[in-house]
N, C-alpha and C positions, 0 to 999 in steps of 0.2 A: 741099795744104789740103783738097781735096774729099773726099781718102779717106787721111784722117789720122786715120779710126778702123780703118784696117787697118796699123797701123806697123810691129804686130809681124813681119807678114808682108815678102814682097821682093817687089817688085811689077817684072816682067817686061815686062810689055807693056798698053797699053789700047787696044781696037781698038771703033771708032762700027760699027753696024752697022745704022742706022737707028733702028729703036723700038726699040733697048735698045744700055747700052754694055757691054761685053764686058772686064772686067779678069783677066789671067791670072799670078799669082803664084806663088810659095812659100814654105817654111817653113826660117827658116837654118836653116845645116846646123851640127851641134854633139852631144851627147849628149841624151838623154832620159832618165826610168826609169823601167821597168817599173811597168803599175799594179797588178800581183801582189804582187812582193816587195822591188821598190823600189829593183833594182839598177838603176847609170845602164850605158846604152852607144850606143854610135855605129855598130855595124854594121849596114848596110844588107842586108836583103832581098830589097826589090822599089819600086817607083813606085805609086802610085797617084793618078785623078785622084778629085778630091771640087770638086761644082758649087755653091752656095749662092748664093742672091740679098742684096742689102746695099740702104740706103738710094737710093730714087731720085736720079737728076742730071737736073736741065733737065725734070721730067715727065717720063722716059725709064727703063724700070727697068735695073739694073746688075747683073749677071752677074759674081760672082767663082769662076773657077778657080784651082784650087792644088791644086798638086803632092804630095802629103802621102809622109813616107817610111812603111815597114814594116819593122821594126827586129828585131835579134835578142837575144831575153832572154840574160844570158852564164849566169845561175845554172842548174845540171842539176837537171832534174825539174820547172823552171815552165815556165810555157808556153812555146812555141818562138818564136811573132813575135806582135808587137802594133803596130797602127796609133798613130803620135805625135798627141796634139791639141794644139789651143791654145785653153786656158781663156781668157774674156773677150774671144777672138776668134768662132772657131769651138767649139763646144759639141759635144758626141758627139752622133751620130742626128742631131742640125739641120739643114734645108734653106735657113736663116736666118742670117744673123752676130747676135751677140747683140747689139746695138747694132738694125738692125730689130726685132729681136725686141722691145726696150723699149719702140721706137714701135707696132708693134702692141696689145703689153697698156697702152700707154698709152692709144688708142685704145677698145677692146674692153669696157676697165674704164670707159667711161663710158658707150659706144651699144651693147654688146653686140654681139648677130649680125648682123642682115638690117642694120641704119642701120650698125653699124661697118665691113662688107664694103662697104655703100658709098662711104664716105668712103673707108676706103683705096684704093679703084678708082680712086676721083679723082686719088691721092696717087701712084697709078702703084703701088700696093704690094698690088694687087688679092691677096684670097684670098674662099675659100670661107665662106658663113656659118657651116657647120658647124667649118671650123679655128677661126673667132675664137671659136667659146663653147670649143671644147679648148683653144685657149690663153688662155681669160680662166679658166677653172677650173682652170688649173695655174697661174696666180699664187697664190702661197702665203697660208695667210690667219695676221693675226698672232694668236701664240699667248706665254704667259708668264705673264699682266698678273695681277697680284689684287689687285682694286678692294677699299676700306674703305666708300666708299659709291658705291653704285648706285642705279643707276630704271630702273619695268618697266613696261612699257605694253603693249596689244594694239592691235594694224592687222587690217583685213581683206584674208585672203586670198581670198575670194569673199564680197560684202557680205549680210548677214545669216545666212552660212551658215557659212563657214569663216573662224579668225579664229586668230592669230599672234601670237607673245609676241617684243620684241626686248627686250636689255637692256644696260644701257651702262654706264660711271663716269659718275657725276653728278659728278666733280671736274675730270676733263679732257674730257669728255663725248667719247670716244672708245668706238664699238661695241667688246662684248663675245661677245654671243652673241644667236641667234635662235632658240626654240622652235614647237616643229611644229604648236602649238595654245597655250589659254590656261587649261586646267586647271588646277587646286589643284596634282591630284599631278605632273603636268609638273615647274610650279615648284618645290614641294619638293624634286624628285630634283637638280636643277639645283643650289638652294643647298647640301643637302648636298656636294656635290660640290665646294664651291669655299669653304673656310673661310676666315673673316677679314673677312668682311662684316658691319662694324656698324652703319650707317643704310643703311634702304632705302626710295626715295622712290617714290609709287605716286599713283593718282588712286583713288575711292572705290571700285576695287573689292571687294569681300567675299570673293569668291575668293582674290586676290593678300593680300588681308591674313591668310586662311587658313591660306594655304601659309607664310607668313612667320611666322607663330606657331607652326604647326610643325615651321618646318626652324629657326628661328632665332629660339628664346624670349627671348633677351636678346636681338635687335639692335630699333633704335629703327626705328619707323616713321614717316615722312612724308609726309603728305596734299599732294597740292598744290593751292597757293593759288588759282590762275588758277579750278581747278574750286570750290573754296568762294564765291568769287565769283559764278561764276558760275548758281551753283545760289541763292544769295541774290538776284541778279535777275531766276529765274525765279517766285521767291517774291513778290519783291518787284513783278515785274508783276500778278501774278495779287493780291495788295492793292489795286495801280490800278485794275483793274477791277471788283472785287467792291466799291467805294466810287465809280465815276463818279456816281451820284444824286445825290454828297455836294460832288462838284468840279463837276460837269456844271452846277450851279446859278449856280455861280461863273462861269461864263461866257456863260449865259443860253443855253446848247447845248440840243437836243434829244435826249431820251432816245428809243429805241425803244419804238412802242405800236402797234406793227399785230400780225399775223395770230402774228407767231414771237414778239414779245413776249411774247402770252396763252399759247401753249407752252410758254415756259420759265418762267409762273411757275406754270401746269398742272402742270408734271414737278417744280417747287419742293414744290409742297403734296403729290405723287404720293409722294415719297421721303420727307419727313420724318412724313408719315401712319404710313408704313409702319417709318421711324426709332421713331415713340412707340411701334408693339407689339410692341417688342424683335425686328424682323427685321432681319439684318443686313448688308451691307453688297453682300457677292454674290449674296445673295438677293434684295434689293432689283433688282442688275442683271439676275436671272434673271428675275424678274416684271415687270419694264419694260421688258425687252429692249433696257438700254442697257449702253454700256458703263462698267467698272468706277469707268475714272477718269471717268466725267461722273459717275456717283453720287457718287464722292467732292468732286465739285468741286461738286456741289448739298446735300450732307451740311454743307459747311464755310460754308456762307453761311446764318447767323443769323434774314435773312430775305429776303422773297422781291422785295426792291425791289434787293436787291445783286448778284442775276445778272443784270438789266435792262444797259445797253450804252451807249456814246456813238456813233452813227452813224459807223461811218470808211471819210470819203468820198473818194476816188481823184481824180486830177486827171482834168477831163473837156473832150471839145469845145464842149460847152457853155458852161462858165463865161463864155468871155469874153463872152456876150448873155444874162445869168442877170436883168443890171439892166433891159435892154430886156423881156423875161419879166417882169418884176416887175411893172414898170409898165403893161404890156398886161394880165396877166392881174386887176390894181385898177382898171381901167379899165372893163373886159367879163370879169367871173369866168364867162362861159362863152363865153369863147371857144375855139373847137376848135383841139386842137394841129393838126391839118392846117394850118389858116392861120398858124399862129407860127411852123409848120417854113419854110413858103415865103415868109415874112417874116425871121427869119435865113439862112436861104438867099441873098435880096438881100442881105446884109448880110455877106456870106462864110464863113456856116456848110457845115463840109466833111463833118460827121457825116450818118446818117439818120436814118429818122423813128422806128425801134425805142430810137434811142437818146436822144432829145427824150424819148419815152415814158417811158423808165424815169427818168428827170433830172427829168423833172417826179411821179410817181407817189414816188420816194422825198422829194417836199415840199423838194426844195433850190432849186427857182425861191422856195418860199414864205418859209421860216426861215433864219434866217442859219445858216450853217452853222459847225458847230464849230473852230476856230482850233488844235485839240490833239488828239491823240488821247490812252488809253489808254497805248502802245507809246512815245510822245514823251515823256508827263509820267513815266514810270517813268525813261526815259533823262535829263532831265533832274535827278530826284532820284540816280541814280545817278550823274551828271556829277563831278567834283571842283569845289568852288566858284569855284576859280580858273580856270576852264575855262567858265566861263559870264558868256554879256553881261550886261551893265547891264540891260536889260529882262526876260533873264530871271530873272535875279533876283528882279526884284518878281513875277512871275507865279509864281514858284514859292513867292513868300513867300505870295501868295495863297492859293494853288491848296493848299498842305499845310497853312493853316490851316482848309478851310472845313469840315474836320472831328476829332474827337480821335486819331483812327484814323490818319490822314494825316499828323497832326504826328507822333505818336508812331511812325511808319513812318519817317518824314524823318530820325527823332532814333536809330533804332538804325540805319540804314543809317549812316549817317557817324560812329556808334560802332564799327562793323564795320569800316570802312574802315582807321578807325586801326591797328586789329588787323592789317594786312596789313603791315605796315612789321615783319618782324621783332625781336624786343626782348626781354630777359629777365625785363620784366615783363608780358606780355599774357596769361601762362596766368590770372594774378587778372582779368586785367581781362576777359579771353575766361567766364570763372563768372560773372563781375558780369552781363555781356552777355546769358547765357543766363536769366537770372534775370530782366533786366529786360524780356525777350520774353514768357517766360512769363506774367508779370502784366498784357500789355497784350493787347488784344482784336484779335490778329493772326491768323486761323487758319493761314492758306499760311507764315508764319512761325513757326510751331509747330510746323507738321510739318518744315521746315529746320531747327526746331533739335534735335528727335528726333533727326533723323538726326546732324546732329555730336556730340548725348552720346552717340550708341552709336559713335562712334570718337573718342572724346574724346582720347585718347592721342597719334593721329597728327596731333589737327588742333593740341594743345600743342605736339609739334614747329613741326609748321608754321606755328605762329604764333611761335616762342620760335629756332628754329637756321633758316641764313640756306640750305639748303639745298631745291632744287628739282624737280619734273619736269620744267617747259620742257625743258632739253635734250632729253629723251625723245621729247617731244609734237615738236619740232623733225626728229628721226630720222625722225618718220612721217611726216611730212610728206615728205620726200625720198624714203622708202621710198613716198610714193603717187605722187611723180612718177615712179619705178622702175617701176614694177607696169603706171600707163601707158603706158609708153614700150616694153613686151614686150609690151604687149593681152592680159594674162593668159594668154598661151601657155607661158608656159615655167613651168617645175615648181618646188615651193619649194626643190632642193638650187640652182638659180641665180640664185635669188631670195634666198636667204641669204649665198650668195656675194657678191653685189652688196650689198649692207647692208655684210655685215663689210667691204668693202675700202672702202667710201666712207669 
C-alpha cells in the first residue's frame, strides 16, 4: 500500500537507513521496442542502475533504485542499444517518479519558488527554489480554446508605471491569454489573431474599445455595469456636496465660514470672472495655479454658496465631556481652556491640551454638530430602498426634499438603478434616462452622461445582454494576490505563467 504507485515495477528489497528509506527494484523482464523504429525485443545488453527519489514515508524521504535493462535493436542500420523506460512511472532524464513529480507542480503552481521550496522541505521533499520555478514553467499551459465572448482588463505590473492586459472567456471565465502591456495595437494584434470572437466585454477604456473597433468592426461591445455605477456615484457625491447649503438647513448643521471658507468663494468669483472673458478652462488653471480638475469643479457650481461644505467631524476624545464644555463655557464664556482641560482631565479625559484646542476652535463644544455627512447622505440615496431603516427613510425623505436639485437627483439615481437589471427593454428607457438628466440642473451628472453617449453602444449592451466584466475584475484581483506573494521580483514570462495555470 505505501508504494503502490510503483507496481509497475518488482520491488526487491526496502532497507530503513535512518533519514531516508531506501527501496531497490526492477523492471519485468519481457520485451520492449525500440523508440527508433519500433521493433520489439528481449535481448539484453548490459544493467544499469538509475536512482530517483518518490514520495516521502513517515517524514523520511524514499530512495528508489532500479535496475533498468539496455536492450538490443534487432532491425540493421538503427541504433545498436537503447535504455528501456517506463512511462507514468519513471520519465526519461527524471531524478523524480512522476507521481512526486505531480506533488511538486502541485505545490510550486500555487507558492512558486522561495514559499514552495519551503513547504516541500517540510514535506521531506525538499529541492531548490530555482528547480521549483523550472518545474512550475514546464507545466504546460492550456492551449486550443476559442472563446465567443471574452473580457479584457489591465492590472499593474509596477503601479503607475507599467501596466498588463489579461483576458479570459467571460462564459466559463477561464484565463486565456496575458499581454505584455495595455496598448491599442497590443490588443489588436491579439484579436486578429484569434477569430470567432463576437462580444467583448471591457470597462471604459478608450483604448480597449479602439482596438476592438479595429480588429473586430462587427463584434459587440460591453461596458460593464459595476463601473457605470460606479462612476454615477462619483457624480452623484459630488451633487451631495455641491447642494449641502440646501440639506445642511434641514438639519440645522453648520456650514463652513472661517478663513478657507472665504478662499473658496475668492477662487469661486477668480474663475468664473475669468469664465465671462471667454478664457478657458486650462488657462484659467494656468493663471490660478490650480489645478485642472479644481477649475472644473469651480466652473460647474452655478454659484458660489455651493462649493461652501458640511463640517465632517471625526470621532473625538472629546465628545464624551462636549455637554460638560457647554455648560461651562454658558456659564463663564471666558473661561480659559487651561482650566476646562484640567477639569476634564478630573473627569477622565485621556486627550491633550492641543487637542481640546482645536475641538473647541472648530466650534463643536458650541453648535450641534452635524448628524450626516456629505459621503453618508449620497450612500444613503445610493442605498436600494429595501436596504434602509425605518428612520432612515424619513430622513432621507427629508433631506432629498429640501431642494429641487436633491429630489430630482433621488429620482434619476433609482431610474438608473433599474437599468442595471438587464432587460430587452432598457436601451429606450436608458434615452429616456439621458434626456431626463439633461433637462435637470445637475452639472456632475452631465458630465456622467457625456460620457455614456460617447459609448452609447457598449453601455446598450450592457444594459440589454446579461453578459459581464466581473469575471475579469475577479482574475485581477488573484493576479494582485500573485504579484504579492513574488514581491515583484520575478519577470512577467512567470507572472503570466502563474495567471494562465490558475
Amino acid at each position: 500500500m505505501v508504494f503502490s504507485g510503483l507496481f509497475p515495477l518488482v520491488i526487491e528489497d526496502v532497507a530503513d537507513e535512518g533519514e531516508r528509506i531506501v527501496v531497490r527494484a526492477r523492471i519485468p523482464k519481457g520485451t520492449a521496442a525500440c523508440p527508433v523504429c519500433g521493433a520489439s525485443t528481449g535481448r539484453v545488453h548490459g544493467y544499469h542502475w538509475r536512482t530517483v527519489a518518490d514520495v516521502p514515508v513517515d517524514d523520511r524521504r524514499v530512495v528508489v533504485r532500479v535496475r533498468v535493462r539496455r536492450l538490443v535493436c534487432p532491425t540493421r542500420g538503427c541504433r545498436q542499444t537503447f535504455r528501456e523506460q517506463m512511462p507514468g512511472v519513471l520519465e526519461r532524464y527524471q531524478r523524480r517518479t512522476a507521481r512526486l513529480t505531480r506533488q511538486v507542480k502541485a505545490v510550486v503552481k500555487e507558492l512558486a519558488g522561495r514559499a514552495g521550496s519551503r513547504l516541500l522541505a517540510i514535506l521531506a521533499a525538499g529541492l531548490s527554489r530555482h528547480t521549483a520555478l523550472r518545474t512550475l514553467l514546464r507545466i504546460p499551459l492550456p492551449t486550443g480554446r476559442k472563446p465567443r465572448v471574452i473580457g479584457v482588463d489591465d492590472f499593474a505590473l509596477r503601479r503607475r508605471h507599467r501596466y498588463a492586459t489579461v483576458v479570459i472567456d467571460a462564459e466559463t471565465h477561464e484565463r486565456i491569454d496575458v499581454l505584455p502591456d495595455r496598448t491599442a495595437d497590443t490588443l489588436e494584434a491579439w484579436l486578429r489573431g484569434h477569430p470567432g470572437i463576437e462580444i467583448v466585454c471591457r470597462d471604459g477604456s478608450a483604448t480597449y474599445a479602439e482596438a476592438i473597433r479595429r480588429a473586430l468592426p462587427d463584434a459587440v461591445q460591453v461596458a460593464d455595469r459595476w463601473h457605470l455605477w460606479h462612476n454615477l456615484c462619483e457624480a452623484a457625491l459630488g451633487e451631495v456636496k455641491a447642494h449641502s447649503t440646501c440639506w445642511a438647513a434641514v438639519l440645522d448643521a453648520p456650514i463652513y465660514d472661517g478663513p478657507r471658507a472665504q478662499t473658496t468663494l475668492e477662487r469661486w468669483h477668480q474663475v468664473h470672472n475669468l469664465l465671462e472673458k471667454g478664457v478657458g478652462l486650462l488657462e484659467c488653471a494656468r493663471r490660478l495655479q490650480l489645478a485642472l480638475n479644481t477649475v472644473k469643479r469651480y466652473a460647474r457650481a452655478d454659484r458660489p454658496e455651493r462649493m461652501l461644505r458640511v463640517p465632517k467631524y471625526r470621532a473625538s476624545l472629546v465628545d464624551p465631556y462636549r455637554e460638560h464644555l457647554r455648560k461651562r463655557r454658558a456659564e463663564d464664556p471666558a473661561v480659559p481652556v487651561q482650566h476646562l482641560f484640567e477639569e476634564i482631565k478630573a473627569l477622565g479625559f485621556a486627550g491633550c491640551l492641543n487637542l481640546l484646542h482645536k475641538y473647541i476652535n472648530q466650534g463643536r463644544a458650541d453648535a450641534d454638530r452635524s448628524h450626516i455627512s456629505p459621503r453618508r447622505l449620497a450612500r444613503m440615496i445610493l442605498t436600494r430602498p429595501d436596504n434602509l431603516k425605518a428612520e432612515h427613510h424619513d430622513l432621507l425623505a427629508r433631506l432629498t426634499a429640501a431642494c429641487p436639485e436633491m429630489t430630482q437627483l433621488a429620482a434619476v439615481v433609482g431610474d438608473f438603478a433599474k437599468l442595471l437589471t438587464p432587460r430587452a427593454g432598457n436601451a429606450d428607457g436608458f434615452s429616456r434616462w439621458i434626456v431626463e438628466v439633461r433637462s435637470a440642473d445637475l452639472p456632475h451628472l452631465h458630465a456622467f452622461a457625456r460620457g455614456l453617449d460617447r459609448d452609447r453602444d457598449a453601455v446598450h449592451a450592457a444594459l440589454t445582454l446579461p453578459y459581464s466584466n466581473g469575471p475579469t475584475e475577479g482574475v485581477n484581483t488573484k493576479t494582485k494576490r500573485i504579484a504579492r506573494q513574488m514581491h515583484g521580483r520575478a519577470g512577467f514570462t512567470l507572472l503570466r505563467h502563474r495567471i494562465l495555470l490558475g
